[in-house]
C-alpha positions in Angstrom: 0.0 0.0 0.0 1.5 3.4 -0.9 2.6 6.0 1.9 0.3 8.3 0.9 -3.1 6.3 0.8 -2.3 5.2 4.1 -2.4 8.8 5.3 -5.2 9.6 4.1 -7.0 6.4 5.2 -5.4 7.2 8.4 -7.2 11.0 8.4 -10.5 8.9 7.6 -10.4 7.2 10.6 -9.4 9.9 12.4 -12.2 11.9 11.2 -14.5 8.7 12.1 -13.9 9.3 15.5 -14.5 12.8 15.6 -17.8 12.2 14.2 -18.6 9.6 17.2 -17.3 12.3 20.0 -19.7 14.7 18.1 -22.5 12.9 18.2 -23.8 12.9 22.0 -23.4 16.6 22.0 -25.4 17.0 18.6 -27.9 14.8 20.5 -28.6 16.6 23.2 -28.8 19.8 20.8 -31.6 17.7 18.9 -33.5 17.4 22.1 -33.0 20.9 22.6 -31.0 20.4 25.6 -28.2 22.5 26.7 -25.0 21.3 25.4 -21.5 22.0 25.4 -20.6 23.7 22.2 -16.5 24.1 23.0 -16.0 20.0 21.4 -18.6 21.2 18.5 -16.5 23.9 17.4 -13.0 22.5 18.2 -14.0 19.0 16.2 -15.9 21.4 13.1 -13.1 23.8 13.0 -10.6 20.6 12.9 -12.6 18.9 10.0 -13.0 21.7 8.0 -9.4 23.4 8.3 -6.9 20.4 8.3 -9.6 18.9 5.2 -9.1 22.1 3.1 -5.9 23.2 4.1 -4.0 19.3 3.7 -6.1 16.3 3.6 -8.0 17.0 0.1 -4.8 18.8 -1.3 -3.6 15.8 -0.7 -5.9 13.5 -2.6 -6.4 16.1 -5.2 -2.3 15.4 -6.5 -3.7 11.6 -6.1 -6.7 12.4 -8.4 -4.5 14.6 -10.9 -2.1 11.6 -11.3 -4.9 9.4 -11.0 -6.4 11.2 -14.1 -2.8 11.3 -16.0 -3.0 7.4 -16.1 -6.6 7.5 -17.0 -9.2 9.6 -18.7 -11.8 7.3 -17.8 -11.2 8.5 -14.1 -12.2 12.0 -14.9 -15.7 12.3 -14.2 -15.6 10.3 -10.7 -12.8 12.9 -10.1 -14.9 15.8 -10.8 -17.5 14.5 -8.2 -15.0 14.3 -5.5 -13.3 17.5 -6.4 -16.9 19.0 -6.3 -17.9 17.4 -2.7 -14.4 18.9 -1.5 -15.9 22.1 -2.1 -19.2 21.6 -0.7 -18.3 19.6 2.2 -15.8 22.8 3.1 -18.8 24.9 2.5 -21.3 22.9 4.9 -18.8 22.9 7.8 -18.2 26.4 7.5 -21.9 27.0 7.5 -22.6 24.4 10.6 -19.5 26.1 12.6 -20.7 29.4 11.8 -24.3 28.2 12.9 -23.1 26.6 16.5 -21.2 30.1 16.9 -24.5 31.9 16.1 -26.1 29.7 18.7 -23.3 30.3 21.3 -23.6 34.2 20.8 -27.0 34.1 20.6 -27.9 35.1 17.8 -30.0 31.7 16.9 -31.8 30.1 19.6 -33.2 27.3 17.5 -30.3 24.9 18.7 -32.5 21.0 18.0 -32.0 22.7 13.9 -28.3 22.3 14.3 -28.5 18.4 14.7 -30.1 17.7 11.3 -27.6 19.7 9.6 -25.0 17.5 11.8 -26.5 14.9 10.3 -26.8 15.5 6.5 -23.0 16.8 7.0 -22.1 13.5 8.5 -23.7 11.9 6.0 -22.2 13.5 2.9 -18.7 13.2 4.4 -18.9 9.5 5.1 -20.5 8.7 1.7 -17.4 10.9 0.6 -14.3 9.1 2.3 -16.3 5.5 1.7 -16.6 6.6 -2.3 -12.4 7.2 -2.1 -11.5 4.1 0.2 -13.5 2.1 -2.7 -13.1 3.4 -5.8 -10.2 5.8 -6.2 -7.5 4.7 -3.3 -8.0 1.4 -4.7 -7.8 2.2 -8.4 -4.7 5.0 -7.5 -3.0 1.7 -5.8 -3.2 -0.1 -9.0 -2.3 2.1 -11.9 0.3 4.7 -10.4 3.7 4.0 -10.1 6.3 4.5 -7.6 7.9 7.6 -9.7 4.0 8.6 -9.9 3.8 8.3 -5.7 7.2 9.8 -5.5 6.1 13.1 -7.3 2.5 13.2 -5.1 5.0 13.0 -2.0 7.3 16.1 -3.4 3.8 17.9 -4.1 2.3 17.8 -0.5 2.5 20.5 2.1 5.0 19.0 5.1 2.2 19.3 7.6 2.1 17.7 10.8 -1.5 16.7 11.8 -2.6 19.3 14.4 -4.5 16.6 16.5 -3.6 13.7 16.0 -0.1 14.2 15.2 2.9 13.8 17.8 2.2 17.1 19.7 -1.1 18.7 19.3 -1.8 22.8 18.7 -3.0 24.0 21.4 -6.1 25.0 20.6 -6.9 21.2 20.4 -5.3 19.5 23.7 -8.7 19.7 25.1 -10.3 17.8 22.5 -7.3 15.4 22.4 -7.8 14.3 26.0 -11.4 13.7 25.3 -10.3 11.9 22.7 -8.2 10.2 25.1 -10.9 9.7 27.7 -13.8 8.2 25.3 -11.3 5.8 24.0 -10.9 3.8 27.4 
C-alpha cells in the first residue's frame, strides 16, 4: 500500500472518531437540551481546516495523477473534487451556525442536529466513495515515480491533532479523545 493512501486512510479514521465524539453533544442539541458547544467547534473547526488546508490537497495530486494514467477516471474525479468544495462549505456554515447559537444570535439549537446529520452523511459517503473506488484504483495504476512526485507535491504538515504534539487549541479535544477511547 503506498505511503500516501495510508495517510489519508489514516485522516479517515481519524475523522471517524470525531464524528462519534460529536454525536452525544449533537444529541442533546436535537432534544434541545443544553449542550457543550467548545468539542462542536474545536472538532468542526478541525474537519473543515486540516480537510481544506491538507487532507483534500492531498488527494487532489492523487486524483490529478490518478487522471494522467486514466481519462476514464475524470468524471468520478470531478465528483469528488466538487464534494471537496461543498463539504468545506457545509462545515463552514454548521460552525458558523453553532457560533450563532453560542452568541446568541440563533436560539433554535435542536435545527443544528439535522444539519449535523446531513454533514455527517455526505462526508462519510465521501471518504467511503475514495476508500472504494479511487484509493483502490490510485494503488493499481500509479507508479512509484508517480507516488514519489505526489509525496514532493504535499505540504509537510504535521496533523494538528492527532499528530505527535497537538496545537494547542486542540489539547482539550485530544484528551477527550483520550478519555472516550478507554
Amino acid at each position: 500500500m503506498p505511503r500516501v493512501i495510508t495517510m489519508l486512510q489514516t485522516d479517515h479514521r481519524n475523522v471517524g472518531v470525531l464524528l462519534k465524539l460529536l454525536d452525544p453533544s449533537m444529541s442533546k442539541l436535537a432534544q434541545e437540551i443544553p449542550a457543550d458547544f467548545v468539542p462542536i467547534l474545536d472538532i468542526m473547526n478541525y474537519m473543515t481546516r486540516y480537510s481544506d488546508l491538507f487532507h483534500h490537497p492531498m488527494e487532489e495530486l492523487v486524483f490529478k495523477k490518478l487522471m494522467e494514467r486514466d481519462d476514464n477516471t475524470s468524471p468520478l474525479v470531478a465528483t469528488l473534487i466538487a464534494e471537496h468544495k461543498f463539504l468545506g462549505e457545509k462545515g463552514g456554515q454548521l460552525i458558523n451556525r453553532v457560533r450563532n447559537v453560542v452568541n446568541g444570535f440563533e436560539s433554535h439549537e435542536g435545527r443544528l442536529a439535522p444539519e449535523r446529520q446531513d454533514y455527517a452523511i455526505a462526508l462519510g459517503r465521501h471518504m467511503s466513495r475514495e476508500e472504494t473506488e479511487v484509493f483502490p484504483l490510485a494503488s493499481k495504476l500509479l507508479s512509484d515515480d508517480d507516488w514519489a512526485a505526489i509525496e514532493r507535491g504535499m505540504v509537510a504538515r504535521a496533523d494538528p491533532l492527532f499528530g505527535i504534539g497537538q496545537e494547542a487549541q486542540y489539547v482539550t479535544l485530544y484528551d477527550r479523545i483520550v478519555s472516550a477511547a478507554r
